[in-house]
N, C-alpha and C positions, 0 to 999 in steps of 0.2 A: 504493500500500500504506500509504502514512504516514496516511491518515484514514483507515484500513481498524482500522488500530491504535490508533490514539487515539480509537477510536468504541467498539470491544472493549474499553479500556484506563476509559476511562469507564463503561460497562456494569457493570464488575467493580469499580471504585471505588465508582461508585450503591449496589450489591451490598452491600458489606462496611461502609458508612455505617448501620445498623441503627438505631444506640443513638435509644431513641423523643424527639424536640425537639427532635432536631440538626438546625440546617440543611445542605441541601448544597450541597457546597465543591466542585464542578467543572461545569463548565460546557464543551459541543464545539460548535467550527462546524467543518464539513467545507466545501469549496468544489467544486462538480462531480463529486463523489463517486456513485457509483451504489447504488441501496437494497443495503441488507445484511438478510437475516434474512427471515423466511418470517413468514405471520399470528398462528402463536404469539407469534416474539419478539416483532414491533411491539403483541399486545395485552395480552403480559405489562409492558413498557415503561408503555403507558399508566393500564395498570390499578394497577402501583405510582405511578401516578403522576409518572413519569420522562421525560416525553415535554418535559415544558416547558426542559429541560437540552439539548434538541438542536436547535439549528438549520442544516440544509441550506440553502447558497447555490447556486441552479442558474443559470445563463443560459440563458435561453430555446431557442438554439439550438445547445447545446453535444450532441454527441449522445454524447460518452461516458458524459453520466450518465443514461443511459436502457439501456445497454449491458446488463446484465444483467435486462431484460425480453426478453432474446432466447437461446432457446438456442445453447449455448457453438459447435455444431456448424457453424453459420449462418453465424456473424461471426469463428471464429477464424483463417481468410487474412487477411483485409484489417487485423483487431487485431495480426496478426504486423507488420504493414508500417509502423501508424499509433504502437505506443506508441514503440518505439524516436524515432519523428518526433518524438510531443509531449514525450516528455522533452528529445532535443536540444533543440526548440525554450524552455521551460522553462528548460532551464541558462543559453539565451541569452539568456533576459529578453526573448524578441519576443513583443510584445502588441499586435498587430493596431492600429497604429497605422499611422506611415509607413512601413513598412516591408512592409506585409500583399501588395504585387502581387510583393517579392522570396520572403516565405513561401508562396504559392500556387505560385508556379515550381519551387518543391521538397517539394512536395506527393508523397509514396508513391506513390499512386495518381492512374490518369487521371479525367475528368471521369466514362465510364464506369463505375467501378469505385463512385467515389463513389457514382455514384447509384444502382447496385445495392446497395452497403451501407446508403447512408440510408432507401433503399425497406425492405427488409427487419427494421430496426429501427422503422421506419412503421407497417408490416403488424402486426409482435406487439404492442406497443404496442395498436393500433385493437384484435386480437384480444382481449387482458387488459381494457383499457377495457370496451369493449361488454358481457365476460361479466361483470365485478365490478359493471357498473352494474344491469345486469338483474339479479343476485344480490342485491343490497341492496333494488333497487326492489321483486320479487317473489320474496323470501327462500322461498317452498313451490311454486314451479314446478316442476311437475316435471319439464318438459321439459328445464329446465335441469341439475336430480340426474341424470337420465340423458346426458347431453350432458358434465358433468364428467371423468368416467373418461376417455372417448372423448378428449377433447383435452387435448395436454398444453403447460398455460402453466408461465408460471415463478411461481416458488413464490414469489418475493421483494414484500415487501411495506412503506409508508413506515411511519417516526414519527417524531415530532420536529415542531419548527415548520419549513416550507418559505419562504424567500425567492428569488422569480422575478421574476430582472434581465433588462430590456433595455439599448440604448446611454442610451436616457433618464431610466430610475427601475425603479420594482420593486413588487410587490406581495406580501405575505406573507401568508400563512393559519397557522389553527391548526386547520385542518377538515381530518384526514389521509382522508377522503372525498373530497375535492376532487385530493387531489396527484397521483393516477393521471392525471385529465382532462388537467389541464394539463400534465403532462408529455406528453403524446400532442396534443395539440391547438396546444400552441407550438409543434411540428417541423412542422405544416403554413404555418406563415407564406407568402405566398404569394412576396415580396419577398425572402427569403434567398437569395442562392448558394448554391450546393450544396455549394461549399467553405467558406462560414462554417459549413457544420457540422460540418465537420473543426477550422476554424480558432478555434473559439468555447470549445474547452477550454484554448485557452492565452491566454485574450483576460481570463480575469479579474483581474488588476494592469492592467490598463489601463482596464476598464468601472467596475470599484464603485466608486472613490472617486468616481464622479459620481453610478454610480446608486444608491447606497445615502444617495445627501442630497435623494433625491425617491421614499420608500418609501409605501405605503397598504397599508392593513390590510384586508382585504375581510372584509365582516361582512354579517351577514342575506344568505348567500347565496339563500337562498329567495326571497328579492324581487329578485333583479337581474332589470332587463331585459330582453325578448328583441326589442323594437321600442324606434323613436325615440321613440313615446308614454309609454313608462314611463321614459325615461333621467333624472328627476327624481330616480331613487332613489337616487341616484351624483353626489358631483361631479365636479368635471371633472379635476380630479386623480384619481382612479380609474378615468374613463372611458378619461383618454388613458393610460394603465398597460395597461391591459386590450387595449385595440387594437395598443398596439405590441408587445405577446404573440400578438398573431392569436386576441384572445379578445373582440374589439369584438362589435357589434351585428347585424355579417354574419355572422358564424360563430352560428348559432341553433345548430347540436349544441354547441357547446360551451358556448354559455350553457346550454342545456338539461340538460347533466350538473353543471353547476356549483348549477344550481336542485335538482337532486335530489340534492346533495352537501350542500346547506343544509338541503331538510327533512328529508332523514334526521336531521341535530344537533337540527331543530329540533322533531321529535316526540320525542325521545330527552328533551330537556325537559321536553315537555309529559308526559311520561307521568308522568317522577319526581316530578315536583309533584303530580302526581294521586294514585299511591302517598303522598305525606307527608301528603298529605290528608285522605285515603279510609282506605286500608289499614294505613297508619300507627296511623292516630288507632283504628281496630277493633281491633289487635294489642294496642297499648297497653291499652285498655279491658279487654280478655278474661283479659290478664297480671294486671291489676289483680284480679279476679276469683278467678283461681286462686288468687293470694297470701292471698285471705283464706280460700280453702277450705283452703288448704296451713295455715296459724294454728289454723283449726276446727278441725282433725284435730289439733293436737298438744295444742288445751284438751281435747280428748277421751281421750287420753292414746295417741297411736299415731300415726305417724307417717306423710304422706298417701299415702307409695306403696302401704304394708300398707290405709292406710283404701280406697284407691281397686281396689287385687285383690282386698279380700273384699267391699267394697260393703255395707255393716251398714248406714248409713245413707244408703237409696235416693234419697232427694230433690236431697241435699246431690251425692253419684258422679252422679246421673245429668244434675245441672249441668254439671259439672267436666265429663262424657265430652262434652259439646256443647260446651264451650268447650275444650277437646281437638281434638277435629272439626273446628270451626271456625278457631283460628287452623292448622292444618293446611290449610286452604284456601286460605289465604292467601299461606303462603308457595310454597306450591305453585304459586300466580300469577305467584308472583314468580318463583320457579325455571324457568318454563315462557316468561318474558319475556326472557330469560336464554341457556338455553342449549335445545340438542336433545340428548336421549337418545341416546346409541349403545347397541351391544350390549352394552359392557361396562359395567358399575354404575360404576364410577372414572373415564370418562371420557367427554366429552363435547364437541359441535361447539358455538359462540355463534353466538346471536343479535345482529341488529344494534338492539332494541327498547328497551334502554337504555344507555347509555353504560358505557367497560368498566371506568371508574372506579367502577363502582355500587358494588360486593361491596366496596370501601378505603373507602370513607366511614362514619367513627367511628358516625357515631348508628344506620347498621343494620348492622355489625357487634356494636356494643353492646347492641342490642335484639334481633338474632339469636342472642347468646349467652344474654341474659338468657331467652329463649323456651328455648333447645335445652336449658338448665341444667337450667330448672324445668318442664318439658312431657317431654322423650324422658321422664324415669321413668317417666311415667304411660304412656305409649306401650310400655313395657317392663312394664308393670306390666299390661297389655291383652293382651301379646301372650300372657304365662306364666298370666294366668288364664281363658284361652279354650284353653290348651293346645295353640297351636301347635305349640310345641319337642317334641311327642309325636308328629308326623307326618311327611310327607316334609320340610315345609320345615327342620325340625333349629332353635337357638339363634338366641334375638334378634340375637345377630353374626355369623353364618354367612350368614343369608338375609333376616331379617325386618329390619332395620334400613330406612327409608326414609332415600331420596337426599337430602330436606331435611335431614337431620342432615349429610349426610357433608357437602353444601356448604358449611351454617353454621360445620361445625368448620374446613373450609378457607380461608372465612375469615379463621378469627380466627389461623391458624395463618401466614398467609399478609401479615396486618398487621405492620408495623413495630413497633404500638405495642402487641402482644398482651397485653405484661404491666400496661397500664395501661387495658385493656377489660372487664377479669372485671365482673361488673354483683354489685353486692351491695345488699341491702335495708336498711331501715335504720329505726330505734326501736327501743327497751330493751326491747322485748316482742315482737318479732320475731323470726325466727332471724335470726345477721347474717352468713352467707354461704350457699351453696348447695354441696353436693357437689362438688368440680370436675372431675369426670370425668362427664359424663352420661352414661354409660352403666356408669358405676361399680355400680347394681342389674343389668344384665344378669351378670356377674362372679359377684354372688351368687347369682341364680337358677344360675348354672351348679353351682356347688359344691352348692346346695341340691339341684337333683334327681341331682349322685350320690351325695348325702347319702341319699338315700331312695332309692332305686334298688340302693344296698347295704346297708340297714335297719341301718345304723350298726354293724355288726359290725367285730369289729377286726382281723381277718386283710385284710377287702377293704381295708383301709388302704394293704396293702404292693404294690397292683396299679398297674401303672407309672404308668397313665394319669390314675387318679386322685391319686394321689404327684405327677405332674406340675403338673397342673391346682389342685391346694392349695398348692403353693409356690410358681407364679402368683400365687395369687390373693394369700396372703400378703405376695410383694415389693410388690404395687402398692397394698395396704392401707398397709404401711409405707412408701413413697414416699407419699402424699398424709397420711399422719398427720405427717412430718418437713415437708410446705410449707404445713402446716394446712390441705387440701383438703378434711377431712372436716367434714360437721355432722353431730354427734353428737350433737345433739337430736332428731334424726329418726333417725336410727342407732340410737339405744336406750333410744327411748322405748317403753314396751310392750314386749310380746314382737314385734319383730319379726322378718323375717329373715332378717335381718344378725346380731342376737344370737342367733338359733339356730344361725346355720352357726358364727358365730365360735366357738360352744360348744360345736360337736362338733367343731370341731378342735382346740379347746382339749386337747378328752379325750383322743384321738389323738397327744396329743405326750407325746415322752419328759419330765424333767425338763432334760435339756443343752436340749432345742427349745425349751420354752417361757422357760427364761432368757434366749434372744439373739431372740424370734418378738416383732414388733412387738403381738400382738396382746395382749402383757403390760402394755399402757398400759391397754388397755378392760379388759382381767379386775379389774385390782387398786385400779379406781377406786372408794374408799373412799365414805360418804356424804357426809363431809365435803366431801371434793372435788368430789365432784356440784355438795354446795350452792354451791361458788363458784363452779362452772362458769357460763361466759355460757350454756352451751348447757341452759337448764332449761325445763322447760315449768309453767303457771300452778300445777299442783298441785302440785309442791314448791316454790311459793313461799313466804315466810314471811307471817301476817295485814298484818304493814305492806307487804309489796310488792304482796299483792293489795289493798288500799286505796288505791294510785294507780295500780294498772293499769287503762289501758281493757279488759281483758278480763273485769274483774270486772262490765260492764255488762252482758257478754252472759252471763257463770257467772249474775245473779242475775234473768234473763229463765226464762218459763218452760219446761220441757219442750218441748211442744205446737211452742214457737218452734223453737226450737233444731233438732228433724228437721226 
């Protein structure tokens, strides 16, 4: 139980270390400990990034720490007989040194018994093995999605770095791919007793201080050998590691899993470099892109969700809607690299296609947020001027939202360093942040059609639903006006709207509402104050700000250009 605790006690420590730069201050080795935690935990672990904080010490042939690959039903006679044993033995400090022909004499269990227990922890073991391998190797078999329900392994699964000691040295990985095989593959040694597999969980104070001063690191599992013609790829320090795990050059299944334990890390690689490449570099370009469409619409005087749902200027929208379209495709790629769809829109099975550290890495968390900021609008902005929300599907939030938003916001929700990801743009003639609620225009479209849907009359004011849904919208307008989430250059530039609905609510309120209603910051904004707002657009600039703006190059290009 004491590394059961201090593994949970770590977790929760990991946990509560949030603040973004801190390094972390804990660090667990458990010693013979059996996995804790089902696929979730181990790829929630990794994907924070927490995996490198754990290191599991196993011995080869210790078989308690394989114990919980076997249901509890199977093995719990013979656990009754054996923990009371190892603890005694433990308190005695006997470790299988000169003493090991007196601990075998007082062994629980006969020779027998043993070997019906180590068989049956054998069997699950090979069972688990076989089907995670085949699951990774051919992730859309289907034989195997059917064959799941039907058998029931255990749910428990590694993370952490794994170090596997023999009496001679040890080999350690960081491929939690690989830690299944080997765990299953060291209990076959053919040279063990059947009682050093009882006797190998009280054997570590007597093994590591040797074996842990003759460790190798196994790397490029992909290329180990499965004959003596390739053993060049290994020295000999690794070679003889390997064999005295019963993972030598004889055992071909197990080099064989251990080969398909490597290239899975090792396409997992290859793909992410292809994305930062490829898909990276077209994301970035197409962002680049809209940012200047997003500027055109506000020299225009209107702000580019309004420019992009009425479409006035068809050249310029019908740009934007293909690069809309297109990075939409992309990440879609990436979503589908990722994870599998289930039934429900919230959740979701992984793929093993990229590494589950992918979604924690700063630069596309940064560029997904930068995407979801300044794209969902327009996606919202698509969805109300085709008139979805008028048929069965109902509100951009209700049904129409795609799944690439929900993950992008998971993401960033999800990061350590959330509050130092927001992506904001940058020069004096820019806007210099984005809305921080992407879906902040869905909110107003909501208000806007039962703005029109009760033709502004002012008894439909007092109907619950619409009472509700306005002092919603209200609270969350004044939470992002108090973290400065809004830009309110695009907010209220033109008529759009946003200053429509704000205006008929405005009218709708008594004089107590509108004194303590956040929305007394945008009514009473004076011209003065406009003028010194950052948030202005080219034409209330003053002659000397349009004299060194670059937008004054394209204000005095022609017409003709400009659509």
């Amino acid at each position: 139980m004491g590394a059961a605790i201090a593994l949970l006690l770590t977790l929760w420590m990991l946990d509560k270390q949030t603040r973004p730069g801190r390094p972390k201050s804990v660090f667990c080795i458990t010693f013979g400990f059996p996995l804790i935690g089902d696929e979730i935990l181990a790829r929630t672990v990794r994907r924070k990034r927490w995996a490198d904080q754990f290191c599991h010490v196993v011995l080869g042939s210790d078989i308690f720490s394989r114990i919980l690959l076997v249901p509890c039903k199977y093995v719990c006679e013979p656990l009754e007989a054996l923990l009371p044993y190892w603890k005694r033995s433990m308190q005695r400090n006997d470790f299988m040194d000169s003493t090991k022909k007196s601990m075998e004499a007082t062994l629980p269990l006969n020779v027998d018994g043993i070997d019906e227990f180590v068989s049956t922890v054998v069997q699950d073991c090979s069972a688990i093995v076989n089907y995670s391998s085949a699951a990774i190797v051919s992730p859309n078999n289907l034989l195997m999605a059917a064959v799941k329900p039907l058998v029931k392994l255990s749910p428990y699964r590694p993370f952490g770095y794994y170090v596997f000691c023999s009496r001679s040295g040890g080999i350690w990985t960081d491929n939690h791919f690989s830690v299944l095989p080997i765990l299953y593959y060291a209990l076959q040694t053919s040279d063990v007793d059947l009682e050093e597999f009882i006797l190998g969980h009280v054997g570590y104070g007597h093994i590591l201080p040797i074996a842990l001063q003759n460790i190798v690191k196994l790397t490029e599992l992909s290329d180990i050998p499965l004959s003596e013609a390739g053993s060049n790829y290994q020295d000999k320090r690794t070679a003889t590691q390997l064999e005295a795990l019963g993972l030598g050059i004889q055992n071909c299944r197990a080099r064989l899993s251990l080969r398909a334990a490597g290239q899975i890390m090792k396409q997992q690689r290859a793909k992410v470099s292809k994305l930062e490449d490829e898909v990276m570099v077209k994301i970035k370009r197409a962002i680049d892109e809209l940012e200047k469409y997003r500027s055109q619409c506000l020299i225009f005087g209107i702000g580019y969700y309004d420019a992009f749902k009425i479409k006035q200027r068809r050249e310029l929208d019908f740009k934007a809607n293909l690069l809309r379209l297109e990075l939409a495709g992309c990440w879609d790629k990436i979503k589908q690299m990722v994870w599998y769809a289930q039934d429900s829109v919230d959740k979701f099975s992984y793929k093993n296609e990229l590494p589950d550290d992918f979604q924690s890495r700063e630069e596309w968390i940064r560029l997904g947020t930068h995407y979801r900021l300044l794209v969902e609008p327009l996606d919202i902005a698509n969805y109300y001027r085709l008139g979805y929300n008028e048929d069965s599907t109902g509100h951009y939030l209700v049904n129409g939202r795609p799944r690439r938003y929900k993950i992008l916001q998971k993401w960033l929700e999800d990061s350590e360093e959330n509050n130092q990801l927001i992506p904001k743009t940058k020069g004096t003639d820019q806007p210099t942040m984005f809305t921080q609620d992407s879906c902040f225009w869905a909110y107003v479209e909501e208000i806007s059609c039962l703005m029109h849907n009760n033709n502004l009359k002012d008894d439909d004011k007092s109907n619950g639903m619409v009472k509700s849904k306005c002092q919603e919208f209200e609270e969350r307008v004044g939470l992002l006006i108090d973290s400065n989430g809004l830009c309110m250059e695009e907010l209220l530039t033109g008529e759009s709207t946003f200053k429509m609905v704000v205006k008929w609510l405005w009218k709708h309120m008594t004089p107590e509402q509108k004194a303590s209603s956040p929305f007394r910051t945008i009514m009473d904004m004076t011209p003065e104050q406009k003028a010194s707002s950052p948030f202005r657009t080219i034409t209330d600039r003053t002659p000397e700000q349009k004299a060194i703006s670059p937008f004054g190059t394209i204000m005095d290009r022609q017409p003709q250009w400009i659509l």
